[in-house]
mmCIF file of the N, C-alpha and C atoms, coordinates in Angstrom:
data_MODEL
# 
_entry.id   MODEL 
# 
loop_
_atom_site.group_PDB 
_atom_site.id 
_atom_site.type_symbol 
_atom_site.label_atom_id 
_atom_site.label_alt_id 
_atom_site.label_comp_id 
_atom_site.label_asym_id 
_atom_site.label_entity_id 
_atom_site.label_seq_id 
_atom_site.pdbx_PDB_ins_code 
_atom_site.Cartn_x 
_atom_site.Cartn_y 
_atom_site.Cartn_z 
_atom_site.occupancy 
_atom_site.B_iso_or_equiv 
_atom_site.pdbx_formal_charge 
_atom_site.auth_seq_id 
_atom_site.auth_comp_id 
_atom_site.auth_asym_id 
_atom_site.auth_atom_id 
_atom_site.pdbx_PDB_model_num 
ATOM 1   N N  . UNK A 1 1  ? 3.496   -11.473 -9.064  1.00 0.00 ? 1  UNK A N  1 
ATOM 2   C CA . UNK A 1 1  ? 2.720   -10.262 -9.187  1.00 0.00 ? 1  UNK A CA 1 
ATOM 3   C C  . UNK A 1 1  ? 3.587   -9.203  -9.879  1.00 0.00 ? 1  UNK A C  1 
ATOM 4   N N  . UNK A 1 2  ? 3.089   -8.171  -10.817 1.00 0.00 ? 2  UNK A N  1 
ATOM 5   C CA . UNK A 1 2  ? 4.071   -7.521  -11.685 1.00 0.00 ? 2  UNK A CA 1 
ATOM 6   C C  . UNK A 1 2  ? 3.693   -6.654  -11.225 1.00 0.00 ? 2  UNK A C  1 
ATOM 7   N N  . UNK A 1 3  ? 4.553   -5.164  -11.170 1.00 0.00 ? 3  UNK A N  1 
ATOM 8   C CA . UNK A 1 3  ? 4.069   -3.970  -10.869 1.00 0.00 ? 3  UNK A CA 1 
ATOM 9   C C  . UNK A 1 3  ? 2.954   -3.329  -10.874 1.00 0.00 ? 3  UNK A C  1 
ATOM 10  N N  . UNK A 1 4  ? 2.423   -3.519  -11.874 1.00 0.00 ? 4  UNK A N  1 
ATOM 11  C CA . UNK A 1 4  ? 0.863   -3.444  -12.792 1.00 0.00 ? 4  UNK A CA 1 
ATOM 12  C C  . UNK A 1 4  ? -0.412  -3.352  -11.612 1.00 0.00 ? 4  UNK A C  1 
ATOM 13  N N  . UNK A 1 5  ? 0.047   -4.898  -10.926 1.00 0.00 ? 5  UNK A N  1 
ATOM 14  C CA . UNK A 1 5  ? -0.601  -5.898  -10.663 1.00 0.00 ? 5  UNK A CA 1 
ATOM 15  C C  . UNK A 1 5  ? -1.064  -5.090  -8.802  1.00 0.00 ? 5  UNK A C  1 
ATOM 16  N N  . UNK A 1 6  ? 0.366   -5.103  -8.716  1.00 0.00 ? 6  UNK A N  1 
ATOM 17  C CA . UNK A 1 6  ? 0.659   -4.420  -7.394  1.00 0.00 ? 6  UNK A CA 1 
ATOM 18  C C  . UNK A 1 6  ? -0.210  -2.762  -7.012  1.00 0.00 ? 6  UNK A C  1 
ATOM 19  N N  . UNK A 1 7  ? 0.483   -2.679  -8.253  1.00 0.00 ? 7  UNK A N  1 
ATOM 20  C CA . UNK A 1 7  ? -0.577  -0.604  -7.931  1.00 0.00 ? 7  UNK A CA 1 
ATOM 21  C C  . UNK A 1 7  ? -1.887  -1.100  -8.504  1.00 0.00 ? 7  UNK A C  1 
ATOM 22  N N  . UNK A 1 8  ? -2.494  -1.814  -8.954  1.00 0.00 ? 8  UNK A N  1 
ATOM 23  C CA . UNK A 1 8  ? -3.905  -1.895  -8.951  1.00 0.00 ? 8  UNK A CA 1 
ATOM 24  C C  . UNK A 1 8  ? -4.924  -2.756  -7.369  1.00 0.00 ? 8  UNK A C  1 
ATOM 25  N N  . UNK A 1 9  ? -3.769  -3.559  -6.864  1.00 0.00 ? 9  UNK A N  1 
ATOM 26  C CA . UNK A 1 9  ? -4.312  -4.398  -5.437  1.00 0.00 ? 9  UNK A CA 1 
ATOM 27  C C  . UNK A 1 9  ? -4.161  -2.874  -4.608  1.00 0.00 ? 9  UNK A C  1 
ATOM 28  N N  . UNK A 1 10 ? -3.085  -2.196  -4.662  1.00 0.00 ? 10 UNK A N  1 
ATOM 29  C CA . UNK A 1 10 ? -2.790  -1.274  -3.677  1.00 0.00 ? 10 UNK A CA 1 
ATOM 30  C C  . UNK A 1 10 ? -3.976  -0.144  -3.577  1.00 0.00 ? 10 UNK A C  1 
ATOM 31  N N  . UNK A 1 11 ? -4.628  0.223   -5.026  1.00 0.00 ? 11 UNK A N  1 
ATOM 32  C CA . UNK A 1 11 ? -5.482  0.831   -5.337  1.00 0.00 ? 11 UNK A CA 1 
ATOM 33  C C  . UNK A 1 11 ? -6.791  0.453   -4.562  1.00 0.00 ? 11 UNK A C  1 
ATOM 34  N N  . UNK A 1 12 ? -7.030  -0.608  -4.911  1.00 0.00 ? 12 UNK A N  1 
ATOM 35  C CA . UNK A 1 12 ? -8.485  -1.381  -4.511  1.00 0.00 ? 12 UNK A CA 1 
ATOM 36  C C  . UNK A 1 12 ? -8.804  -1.556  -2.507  1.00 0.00 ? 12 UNK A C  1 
ATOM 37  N N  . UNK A 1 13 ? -7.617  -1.591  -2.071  1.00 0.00 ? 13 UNK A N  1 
ATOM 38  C CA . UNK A 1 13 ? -7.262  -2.147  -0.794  1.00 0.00 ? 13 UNK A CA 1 
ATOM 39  C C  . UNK A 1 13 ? -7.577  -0.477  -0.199  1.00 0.00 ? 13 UNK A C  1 
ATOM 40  N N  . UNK A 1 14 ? -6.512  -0.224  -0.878  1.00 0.00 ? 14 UNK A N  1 
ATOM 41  C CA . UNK A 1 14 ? -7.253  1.815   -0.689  1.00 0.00 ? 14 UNK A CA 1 
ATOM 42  C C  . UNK A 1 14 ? -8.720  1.889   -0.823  1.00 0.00 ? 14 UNK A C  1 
ATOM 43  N N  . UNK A 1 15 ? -9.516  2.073   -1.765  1.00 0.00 ? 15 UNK A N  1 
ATOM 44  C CA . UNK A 1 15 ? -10.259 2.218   -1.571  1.00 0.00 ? 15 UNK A CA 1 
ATOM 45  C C  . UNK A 1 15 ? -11.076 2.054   -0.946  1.00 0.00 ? 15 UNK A C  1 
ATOM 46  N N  . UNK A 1 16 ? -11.010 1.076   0.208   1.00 0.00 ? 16 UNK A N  1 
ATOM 47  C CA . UNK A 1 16 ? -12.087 0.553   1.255   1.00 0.00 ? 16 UNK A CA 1 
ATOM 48  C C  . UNK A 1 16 ? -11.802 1.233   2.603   1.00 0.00 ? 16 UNK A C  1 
ATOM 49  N N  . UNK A 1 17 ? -10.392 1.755   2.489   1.00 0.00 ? 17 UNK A N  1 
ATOM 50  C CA . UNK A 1 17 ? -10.074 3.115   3.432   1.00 0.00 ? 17 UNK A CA 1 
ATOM 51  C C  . UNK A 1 17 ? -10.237 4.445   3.273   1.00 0.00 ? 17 UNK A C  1 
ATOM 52  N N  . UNK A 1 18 ? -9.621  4.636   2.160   1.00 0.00 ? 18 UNK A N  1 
ATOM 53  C CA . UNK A 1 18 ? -10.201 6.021   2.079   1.00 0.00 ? 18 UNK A CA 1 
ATOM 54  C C  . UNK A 1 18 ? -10.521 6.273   0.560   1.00 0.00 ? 18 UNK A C  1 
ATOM 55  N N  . UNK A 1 19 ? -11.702 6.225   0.292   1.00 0.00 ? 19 UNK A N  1 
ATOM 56  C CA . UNK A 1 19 ? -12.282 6.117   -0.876  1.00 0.00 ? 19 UNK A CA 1 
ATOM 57  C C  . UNK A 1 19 ? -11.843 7.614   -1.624  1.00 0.00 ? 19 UNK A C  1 
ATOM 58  N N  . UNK A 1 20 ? -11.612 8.513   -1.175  1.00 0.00 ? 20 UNK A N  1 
ATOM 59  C CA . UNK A 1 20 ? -11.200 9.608   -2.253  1.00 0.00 ? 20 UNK A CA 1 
ATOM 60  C C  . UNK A 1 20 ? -9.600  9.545   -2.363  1.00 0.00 ? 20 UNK A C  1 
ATOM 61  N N  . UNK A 1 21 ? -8.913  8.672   -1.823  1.00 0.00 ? 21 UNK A N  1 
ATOM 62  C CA . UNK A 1 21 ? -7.448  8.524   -2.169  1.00 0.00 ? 21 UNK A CA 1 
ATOM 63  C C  . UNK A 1 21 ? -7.121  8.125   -3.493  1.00 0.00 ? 21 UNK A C  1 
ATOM 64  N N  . UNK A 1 22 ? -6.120  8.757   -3.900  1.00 0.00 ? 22 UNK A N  1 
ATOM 65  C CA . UNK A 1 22 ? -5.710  8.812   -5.615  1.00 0.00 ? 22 UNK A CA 1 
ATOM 66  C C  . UNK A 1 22 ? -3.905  8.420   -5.692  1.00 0.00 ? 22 UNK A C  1 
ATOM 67  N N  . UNK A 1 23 ? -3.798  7.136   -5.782  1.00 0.00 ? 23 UNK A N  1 
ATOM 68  C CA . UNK A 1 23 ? -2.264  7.007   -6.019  1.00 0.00 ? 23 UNK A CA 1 
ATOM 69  C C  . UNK A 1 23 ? -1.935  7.441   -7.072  1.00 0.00 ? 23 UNK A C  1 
ATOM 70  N N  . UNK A 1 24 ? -2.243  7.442   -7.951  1.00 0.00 ? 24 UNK A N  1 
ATOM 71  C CA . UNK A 1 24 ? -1.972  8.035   -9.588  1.00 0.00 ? 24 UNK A CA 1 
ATOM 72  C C  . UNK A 1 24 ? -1.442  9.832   -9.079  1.00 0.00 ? 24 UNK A C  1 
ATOM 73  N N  . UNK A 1 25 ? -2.140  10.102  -8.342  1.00 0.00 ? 25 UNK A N  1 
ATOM 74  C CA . UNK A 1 25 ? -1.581  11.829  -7.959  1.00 0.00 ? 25 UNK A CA 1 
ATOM 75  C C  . UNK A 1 25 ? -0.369  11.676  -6.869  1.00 0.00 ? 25 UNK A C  1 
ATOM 76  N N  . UNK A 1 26 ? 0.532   10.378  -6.977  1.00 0.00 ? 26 UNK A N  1 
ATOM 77  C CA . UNK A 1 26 ? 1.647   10.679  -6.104  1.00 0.00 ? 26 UNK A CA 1 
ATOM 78  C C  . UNK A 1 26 ? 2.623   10.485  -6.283  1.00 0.00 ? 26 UNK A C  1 
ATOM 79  N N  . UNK A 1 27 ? 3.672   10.687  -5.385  1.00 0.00 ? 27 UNK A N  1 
ATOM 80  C CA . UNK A 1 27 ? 5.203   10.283  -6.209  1.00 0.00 ? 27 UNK A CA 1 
ATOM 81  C C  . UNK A 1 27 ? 5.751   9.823   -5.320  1.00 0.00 ? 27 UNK A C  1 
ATOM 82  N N  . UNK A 1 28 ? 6.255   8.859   -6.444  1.00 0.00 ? 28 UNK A N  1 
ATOM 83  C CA . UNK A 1 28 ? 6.572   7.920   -5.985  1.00 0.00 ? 28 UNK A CA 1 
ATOM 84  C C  . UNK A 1 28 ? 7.633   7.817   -4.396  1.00 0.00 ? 28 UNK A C  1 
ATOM 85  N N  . UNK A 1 29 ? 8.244   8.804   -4.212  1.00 0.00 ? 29 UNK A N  1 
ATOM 86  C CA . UNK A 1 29 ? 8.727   8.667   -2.963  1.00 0.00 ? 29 UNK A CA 1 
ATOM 87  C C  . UNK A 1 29 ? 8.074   9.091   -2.039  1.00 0.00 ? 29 UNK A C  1 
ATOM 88  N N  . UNK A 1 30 ? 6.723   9.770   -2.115  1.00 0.00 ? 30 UNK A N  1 
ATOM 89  C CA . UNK A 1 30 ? 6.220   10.561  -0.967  1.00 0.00 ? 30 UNK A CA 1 
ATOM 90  C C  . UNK A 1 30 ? 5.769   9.501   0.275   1.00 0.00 ? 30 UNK A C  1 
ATOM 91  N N  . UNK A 1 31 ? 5.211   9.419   1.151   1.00 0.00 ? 31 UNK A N  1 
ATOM 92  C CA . UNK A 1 31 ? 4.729   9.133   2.581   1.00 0.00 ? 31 UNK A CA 1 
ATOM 93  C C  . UNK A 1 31 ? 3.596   8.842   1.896   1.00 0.00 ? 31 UNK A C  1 
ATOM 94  N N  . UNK A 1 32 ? 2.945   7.684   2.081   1.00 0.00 ? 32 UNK A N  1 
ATOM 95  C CA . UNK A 1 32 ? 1.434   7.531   1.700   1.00 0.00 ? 32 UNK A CA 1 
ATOM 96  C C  . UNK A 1 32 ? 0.400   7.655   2.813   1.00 0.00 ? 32 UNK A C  1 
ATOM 97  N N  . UNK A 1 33 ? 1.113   7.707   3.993   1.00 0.00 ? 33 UNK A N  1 
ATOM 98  C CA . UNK A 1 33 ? 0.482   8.035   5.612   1.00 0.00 ? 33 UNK A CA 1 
ATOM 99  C C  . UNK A 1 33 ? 0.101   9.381   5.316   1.00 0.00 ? 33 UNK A C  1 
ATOM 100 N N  . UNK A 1 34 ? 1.032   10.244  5.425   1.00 0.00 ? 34 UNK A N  1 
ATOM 101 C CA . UNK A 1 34 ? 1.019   11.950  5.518   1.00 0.00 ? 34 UNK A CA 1 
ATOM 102 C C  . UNK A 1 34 ? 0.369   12.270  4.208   1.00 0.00 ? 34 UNK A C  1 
ATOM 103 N N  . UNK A 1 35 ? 0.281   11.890  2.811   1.00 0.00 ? 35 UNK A N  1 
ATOM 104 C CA . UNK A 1 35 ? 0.084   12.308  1.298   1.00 0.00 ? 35 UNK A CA 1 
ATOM 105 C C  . UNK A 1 35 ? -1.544  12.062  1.553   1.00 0.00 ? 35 UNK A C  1 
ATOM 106 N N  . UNK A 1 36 ? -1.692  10.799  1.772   1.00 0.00 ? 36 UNK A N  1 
ATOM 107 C CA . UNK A 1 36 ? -3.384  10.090  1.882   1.00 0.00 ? 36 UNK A CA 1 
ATOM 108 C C  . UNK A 1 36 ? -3.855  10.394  3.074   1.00 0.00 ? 36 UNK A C  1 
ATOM 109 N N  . UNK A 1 37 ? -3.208  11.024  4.263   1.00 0.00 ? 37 UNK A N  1 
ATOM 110 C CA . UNK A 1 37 ? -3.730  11.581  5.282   1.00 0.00 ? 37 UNK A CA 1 
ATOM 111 C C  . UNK A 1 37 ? -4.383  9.918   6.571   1.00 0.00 ? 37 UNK A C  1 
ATOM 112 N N  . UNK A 1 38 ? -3.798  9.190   6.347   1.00 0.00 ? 38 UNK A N  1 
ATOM 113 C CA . UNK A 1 38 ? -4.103  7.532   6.778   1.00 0.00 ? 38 UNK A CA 1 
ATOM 114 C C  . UNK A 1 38 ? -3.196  7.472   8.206   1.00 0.00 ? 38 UNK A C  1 
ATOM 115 N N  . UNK A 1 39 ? -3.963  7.604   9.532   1.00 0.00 ? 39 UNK A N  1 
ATOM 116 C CA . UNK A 1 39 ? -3.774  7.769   10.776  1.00 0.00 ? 39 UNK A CA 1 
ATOM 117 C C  . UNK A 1 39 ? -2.711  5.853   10.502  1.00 0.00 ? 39 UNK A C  1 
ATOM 118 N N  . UNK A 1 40 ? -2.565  5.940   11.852  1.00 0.00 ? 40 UNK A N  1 
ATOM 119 C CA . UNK A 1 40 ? -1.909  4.700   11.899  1.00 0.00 ? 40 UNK A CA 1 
ATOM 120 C C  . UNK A 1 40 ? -2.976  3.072   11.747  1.00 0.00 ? 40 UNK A C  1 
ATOM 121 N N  . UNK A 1 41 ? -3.539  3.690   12.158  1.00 0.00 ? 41 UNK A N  1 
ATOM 122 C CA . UNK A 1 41 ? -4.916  2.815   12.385  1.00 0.00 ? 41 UNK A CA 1 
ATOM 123 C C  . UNK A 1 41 ? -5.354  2.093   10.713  1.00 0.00 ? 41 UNK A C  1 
ATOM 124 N N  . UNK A 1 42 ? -5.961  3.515   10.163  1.00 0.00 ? 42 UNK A N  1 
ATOM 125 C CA . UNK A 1 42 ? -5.812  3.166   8.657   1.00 0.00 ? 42 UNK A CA 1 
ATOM 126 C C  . UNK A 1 42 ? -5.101  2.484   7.775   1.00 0.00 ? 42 UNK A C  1 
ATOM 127 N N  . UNK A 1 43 ? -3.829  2.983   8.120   1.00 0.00 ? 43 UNK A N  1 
ATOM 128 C CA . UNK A 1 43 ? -2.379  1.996   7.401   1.00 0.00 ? 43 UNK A CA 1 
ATOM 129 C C  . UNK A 1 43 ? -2.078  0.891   7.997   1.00 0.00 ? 43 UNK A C  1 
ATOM 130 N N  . UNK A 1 44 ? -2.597  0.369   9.022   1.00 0.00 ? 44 UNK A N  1 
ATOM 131 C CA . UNK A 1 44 ? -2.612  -0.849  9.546   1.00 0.00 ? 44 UNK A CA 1 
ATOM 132 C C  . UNK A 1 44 ? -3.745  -1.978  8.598   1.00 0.00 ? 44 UNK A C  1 
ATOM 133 N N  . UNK A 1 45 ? -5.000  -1.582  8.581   1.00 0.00 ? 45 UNK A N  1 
ATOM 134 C CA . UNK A 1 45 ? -5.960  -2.018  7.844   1.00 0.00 ? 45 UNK A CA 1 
ATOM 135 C C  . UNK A 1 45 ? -5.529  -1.930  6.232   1.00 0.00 ? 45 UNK A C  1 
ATOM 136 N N  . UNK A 1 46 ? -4.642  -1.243  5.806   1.00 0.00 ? 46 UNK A N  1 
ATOM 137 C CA . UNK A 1 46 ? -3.869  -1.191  4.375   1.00 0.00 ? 46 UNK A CA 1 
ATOM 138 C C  . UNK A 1 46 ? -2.771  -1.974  4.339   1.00 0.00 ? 46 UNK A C  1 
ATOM 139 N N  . UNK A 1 47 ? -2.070  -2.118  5.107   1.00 0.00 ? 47 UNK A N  1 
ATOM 140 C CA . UNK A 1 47 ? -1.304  -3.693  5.000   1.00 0.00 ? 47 UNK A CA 1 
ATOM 141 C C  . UNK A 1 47 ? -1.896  -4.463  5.368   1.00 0.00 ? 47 UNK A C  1 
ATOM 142 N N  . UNK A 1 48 ? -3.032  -4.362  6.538   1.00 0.00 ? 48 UNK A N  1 
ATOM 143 C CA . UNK A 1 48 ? -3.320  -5.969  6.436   1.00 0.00 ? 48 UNK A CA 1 
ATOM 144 C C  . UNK A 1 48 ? -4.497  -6.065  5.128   1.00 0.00 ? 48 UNK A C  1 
ATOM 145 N N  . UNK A 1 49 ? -4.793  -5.625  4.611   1.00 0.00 ? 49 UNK A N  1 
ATOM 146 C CA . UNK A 1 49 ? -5.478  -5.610  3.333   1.00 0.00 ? 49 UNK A CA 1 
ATOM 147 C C  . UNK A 1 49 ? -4.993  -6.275  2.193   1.00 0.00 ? 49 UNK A C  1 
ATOM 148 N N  . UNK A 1 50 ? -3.687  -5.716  1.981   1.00 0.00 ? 50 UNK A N  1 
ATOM 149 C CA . UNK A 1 50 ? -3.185  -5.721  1.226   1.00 0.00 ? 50 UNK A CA 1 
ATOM 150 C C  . UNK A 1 50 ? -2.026  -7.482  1.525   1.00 0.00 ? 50 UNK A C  1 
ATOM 151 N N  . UNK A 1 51 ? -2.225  -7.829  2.593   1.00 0.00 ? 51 UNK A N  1 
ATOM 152 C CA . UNK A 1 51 ? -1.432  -9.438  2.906   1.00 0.00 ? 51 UNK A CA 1 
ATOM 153 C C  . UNK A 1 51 ? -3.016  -9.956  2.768   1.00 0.00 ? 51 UNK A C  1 
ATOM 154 N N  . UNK A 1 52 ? -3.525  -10.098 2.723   1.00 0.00 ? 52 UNK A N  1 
ATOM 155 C CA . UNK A 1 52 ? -5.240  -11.043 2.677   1.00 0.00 ? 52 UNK A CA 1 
ATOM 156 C C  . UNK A 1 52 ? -5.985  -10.533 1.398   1.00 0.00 ? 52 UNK A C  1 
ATOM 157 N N  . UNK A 1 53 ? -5.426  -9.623  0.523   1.00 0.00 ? 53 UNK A N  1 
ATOM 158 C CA . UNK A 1 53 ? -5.997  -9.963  -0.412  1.00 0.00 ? 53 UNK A CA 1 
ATOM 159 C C  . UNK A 1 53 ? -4.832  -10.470 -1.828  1.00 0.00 ? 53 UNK A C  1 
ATOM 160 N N  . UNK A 1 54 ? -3.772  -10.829 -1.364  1.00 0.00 ? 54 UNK A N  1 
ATOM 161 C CA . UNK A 1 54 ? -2.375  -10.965 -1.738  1.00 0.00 ? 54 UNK A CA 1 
ATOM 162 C C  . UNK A 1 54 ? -2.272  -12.291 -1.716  1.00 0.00 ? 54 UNK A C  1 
ATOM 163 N N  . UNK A 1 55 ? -2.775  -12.485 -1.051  1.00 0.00 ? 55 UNK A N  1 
ATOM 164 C CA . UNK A 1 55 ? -2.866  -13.839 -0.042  1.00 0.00 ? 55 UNK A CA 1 
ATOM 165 C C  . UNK A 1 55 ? -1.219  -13.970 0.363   1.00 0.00 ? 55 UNK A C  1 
ATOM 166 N N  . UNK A 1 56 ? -0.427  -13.534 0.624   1.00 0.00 ? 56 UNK A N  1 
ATOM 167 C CA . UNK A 1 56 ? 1.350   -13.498 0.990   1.00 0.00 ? 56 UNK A CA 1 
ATOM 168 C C  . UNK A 1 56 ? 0.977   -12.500 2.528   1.00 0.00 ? 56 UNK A C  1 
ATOM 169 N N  . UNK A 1 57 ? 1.855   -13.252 3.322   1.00 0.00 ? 57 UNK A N  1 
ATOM 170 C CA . UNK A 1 57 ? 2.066   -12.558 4.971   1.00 0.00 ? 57 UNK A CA 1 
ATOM 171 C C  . UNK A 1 57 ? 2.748   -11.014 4.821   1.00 0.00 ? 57 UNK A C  1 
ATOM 172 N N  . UNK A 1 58 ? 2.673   -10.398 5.458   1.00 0.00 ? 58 UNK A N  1 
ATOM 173 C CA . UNK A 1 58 ? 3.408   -8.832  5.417   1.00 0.00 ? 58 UNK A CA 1 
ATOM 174 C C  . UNK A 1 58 ? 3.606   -8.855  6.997   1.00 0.00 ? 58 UNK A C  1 
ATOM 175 N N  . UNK A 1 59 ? 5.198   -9.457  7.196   1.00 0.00 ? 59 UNK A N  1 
ATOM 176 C CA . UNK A 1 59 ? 5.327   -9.360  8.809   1.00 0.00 ? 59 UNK A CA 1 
ATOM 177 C C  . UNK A 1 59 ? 5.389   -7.564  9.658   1.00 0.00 ? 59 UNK A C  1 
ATOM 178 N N  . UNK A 1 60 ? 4.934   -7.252  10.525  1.00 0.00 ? 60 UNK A N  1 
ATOM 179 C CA . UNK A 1 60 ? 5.047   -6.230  11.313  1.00 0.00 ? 60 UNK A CA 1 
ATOM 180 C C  . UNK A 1 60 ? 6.272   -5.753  10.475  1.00 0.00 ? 60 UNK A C  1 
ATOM 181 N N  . UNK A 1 61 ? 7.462   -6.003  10.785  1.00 0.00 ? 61 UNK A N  1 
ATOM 182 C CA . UNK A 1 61 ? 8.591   -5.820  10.436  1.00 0.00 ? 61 UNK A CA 1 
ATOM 183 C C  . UNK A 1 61 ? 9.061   -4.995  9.524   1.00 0.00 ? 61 UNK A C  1 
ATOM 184 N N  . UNK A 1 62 ? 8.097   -5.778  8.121   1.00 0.00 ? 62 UNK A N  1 
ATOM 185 C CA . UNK A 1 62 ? 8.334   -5.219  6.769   1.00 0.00 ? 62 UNK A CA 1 
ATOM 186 C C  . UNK A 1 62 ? 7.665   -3.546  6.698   1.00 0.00 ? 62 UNK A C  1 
ATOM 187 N N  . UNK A 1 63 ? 6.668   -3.416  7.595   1.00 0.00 ? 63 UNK A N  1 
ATOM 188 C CA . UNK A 1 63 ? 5.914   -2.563  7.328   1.00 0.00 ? 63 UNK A CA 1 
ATOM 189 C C  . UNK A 1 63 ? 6.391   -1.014  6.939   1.00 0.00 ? 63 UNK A C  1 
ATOM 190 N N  . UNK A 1 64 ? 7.519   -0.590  7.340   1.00 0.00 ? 64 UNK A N  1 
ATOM 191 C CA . UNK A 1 64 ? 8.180   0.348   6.981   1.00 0.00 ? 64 UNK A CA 1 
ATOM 192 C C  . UNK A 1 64 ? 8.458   0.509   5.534   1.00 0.00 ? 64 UNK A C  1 
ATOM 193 N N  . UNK A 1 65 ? 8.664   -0.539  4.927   1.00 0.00 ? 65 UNK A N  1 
ATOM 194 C CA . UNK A 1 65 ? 8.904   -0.643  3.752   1.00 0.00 ? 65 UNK A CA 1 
ATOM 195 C C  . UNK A 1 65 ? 7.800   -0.274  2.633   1.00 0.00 ? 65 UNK A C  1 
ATOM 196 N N  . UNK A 1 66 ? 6.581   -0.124  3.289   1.00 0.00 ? 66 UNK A N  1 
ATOM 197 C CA . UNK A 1 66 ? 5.533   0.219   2.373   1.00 0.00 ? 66 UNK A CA 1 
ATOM 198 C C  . UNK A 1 66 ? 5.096   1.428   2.741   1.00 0.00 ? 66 UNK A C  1 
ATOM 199 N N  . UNK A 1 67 ? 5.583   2.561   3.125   1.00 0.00 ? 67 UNK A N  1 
ATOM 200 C CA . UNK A 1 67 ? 5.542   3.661   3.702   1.00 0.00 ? 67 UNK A CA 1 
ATOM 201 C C  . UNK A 1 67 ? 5.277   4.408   1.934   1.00 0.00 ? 67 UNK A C  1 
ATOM 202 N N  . UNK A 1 68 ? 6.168   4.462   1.157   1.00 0.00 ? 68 UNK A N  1 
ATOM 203 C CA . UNK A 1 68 ? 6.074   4.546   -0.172  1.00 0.00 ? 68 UNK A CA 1 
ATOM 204 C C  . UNK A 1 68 ? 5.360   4.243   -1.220  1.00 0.00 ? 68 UNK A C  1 
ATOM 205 N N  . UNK A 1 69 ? 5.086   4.810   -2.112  1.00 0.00 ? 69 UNK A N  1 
ATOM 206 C CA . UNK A 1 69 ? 4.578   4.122   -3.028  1.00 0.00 ? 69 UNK A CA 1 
ATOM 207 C C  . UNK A 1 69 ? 5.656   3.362   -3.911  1.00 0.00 ? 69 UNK A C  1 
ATOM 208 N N  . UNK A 1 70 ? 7.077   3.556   -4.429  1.00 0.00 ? 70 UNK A N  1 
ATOM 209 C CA . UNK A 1 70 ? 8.399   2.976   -4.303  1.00 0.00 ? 70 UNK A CA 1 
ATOM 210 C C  . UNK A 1 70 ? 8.685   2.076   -4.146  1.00 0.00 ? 70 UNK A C  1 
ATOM 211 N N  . UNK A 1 71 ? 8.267   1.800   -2.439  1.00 0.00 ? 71 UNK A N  1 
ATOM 212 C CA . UNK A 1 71 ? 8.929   0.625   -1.621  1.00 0.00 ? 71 UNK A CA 1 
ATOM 213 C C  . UNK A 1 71 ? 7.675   -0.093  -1.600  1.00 0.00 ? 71 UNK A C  1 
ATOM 214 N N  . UNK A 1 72 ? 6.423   0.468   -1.776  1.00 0.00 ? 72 UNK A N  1 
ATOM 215 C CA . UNK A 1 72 ? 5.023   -0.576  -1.708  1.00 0.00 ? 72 UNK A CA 1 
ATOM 216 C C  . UNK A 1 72 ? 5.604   -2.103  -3.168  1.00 0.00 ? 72 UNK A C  1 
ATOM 217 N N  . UNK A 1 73 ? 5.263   -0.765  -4.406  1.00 0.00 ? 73 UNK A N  1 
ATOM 218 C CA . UNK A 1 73 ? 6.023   -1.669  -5.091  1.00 0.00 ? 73 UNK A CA 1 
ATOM 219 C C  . UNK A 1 73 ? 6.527   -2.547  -5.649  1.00 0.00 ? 73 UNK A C  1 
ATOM 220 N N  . UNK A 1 74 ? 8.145   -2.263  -4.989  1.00 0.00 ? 74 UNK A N  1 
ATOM 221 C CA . UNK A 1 74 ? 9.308   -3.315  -4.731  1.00 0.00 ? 74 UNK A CA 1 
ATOM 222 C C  . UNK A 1 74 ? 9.110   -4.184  -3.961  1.00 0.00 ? 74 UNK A C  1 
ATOM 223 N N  . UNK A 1 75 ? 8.220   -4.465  -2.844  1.00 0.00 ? 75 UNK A N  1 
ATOM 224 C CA . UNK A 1 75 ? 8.122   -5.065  -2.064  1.00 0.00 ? 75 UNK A CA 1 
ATOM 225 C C  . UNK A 1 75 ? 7.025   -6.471  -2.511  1.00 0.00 ? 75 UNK A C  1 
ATOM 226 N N  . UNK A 1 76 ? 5.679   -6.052  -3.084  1.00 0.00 ? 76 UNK A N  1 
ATOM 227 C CA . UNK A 1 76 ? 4.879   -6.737  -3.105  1.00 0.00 ? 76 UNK A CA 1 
ATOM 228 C C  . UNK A 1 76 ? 5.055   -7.411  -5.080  1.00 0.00 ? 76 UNK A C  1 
ATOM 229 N N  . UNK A 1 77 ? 5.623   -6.627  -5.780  1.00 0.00 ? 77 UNK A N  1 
ATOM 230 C CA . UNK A 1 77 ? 6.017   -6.869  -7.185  1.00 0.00 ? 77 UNK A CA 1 
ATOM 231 C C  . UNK A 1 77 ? 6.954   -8.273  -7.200  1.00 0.00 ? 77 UNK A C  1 
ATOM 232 N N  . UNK A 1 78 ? 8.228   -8.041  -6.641  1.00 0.00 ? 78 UNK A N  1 
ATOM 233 C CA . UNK A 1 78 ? 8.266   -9.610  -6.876  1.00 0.00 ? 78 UNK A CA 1 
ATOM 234 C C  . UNK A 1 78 ? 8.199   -10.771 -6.446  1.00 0.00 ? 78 UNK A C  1 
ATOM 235 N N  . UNK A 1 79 ? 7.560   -10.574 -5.060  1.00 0.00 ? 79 UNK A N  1 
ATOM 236 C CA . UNK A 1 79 ? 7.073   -11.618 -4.445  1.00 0.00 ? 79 UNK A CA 1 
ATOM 237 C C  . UNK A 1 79 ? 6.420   -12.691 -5.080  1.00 0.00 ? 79 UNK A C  1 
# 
């Protein structure tokens, strides 16, 4: 998956949460919880979104790592 590839799944996976969310208006280091306003609940349903439509696992673990748009990314880009 190429970067490209990644902010357009990340996009789409968004949208079924919070349909007026705009990654294109963020930077890249900000909080996508606090920026997109996405309770925990929400960002739970955004990684698991984003591992099932990826089809690749996203353990509990990693989840910190996608806090970013940055670390979203790095994370799911070269997998």
């Amino acid at each position: 998956m190429t970067e490209d590839d990644a902010r357009t799944l990340a996009a789409e996976v968004l949208a079924g949460i919070a349909p007026d969310a705009d990654l294109a208006s963020l930077r890249g280091d900000e909080d996508l919880r606090a920026a997109l306003d996405l309770d925990s609940m929400d960002f739970l349903n955004f990684v698991a979104g984003l591992s099932e439509r990826s089809g690749r696992p996203i353990p509990e673990a990693d989840t910190p790592r996608l806090y970013t748009l940055h670390g979203l990314l790095a994370y799911l880009a070269p997998r």
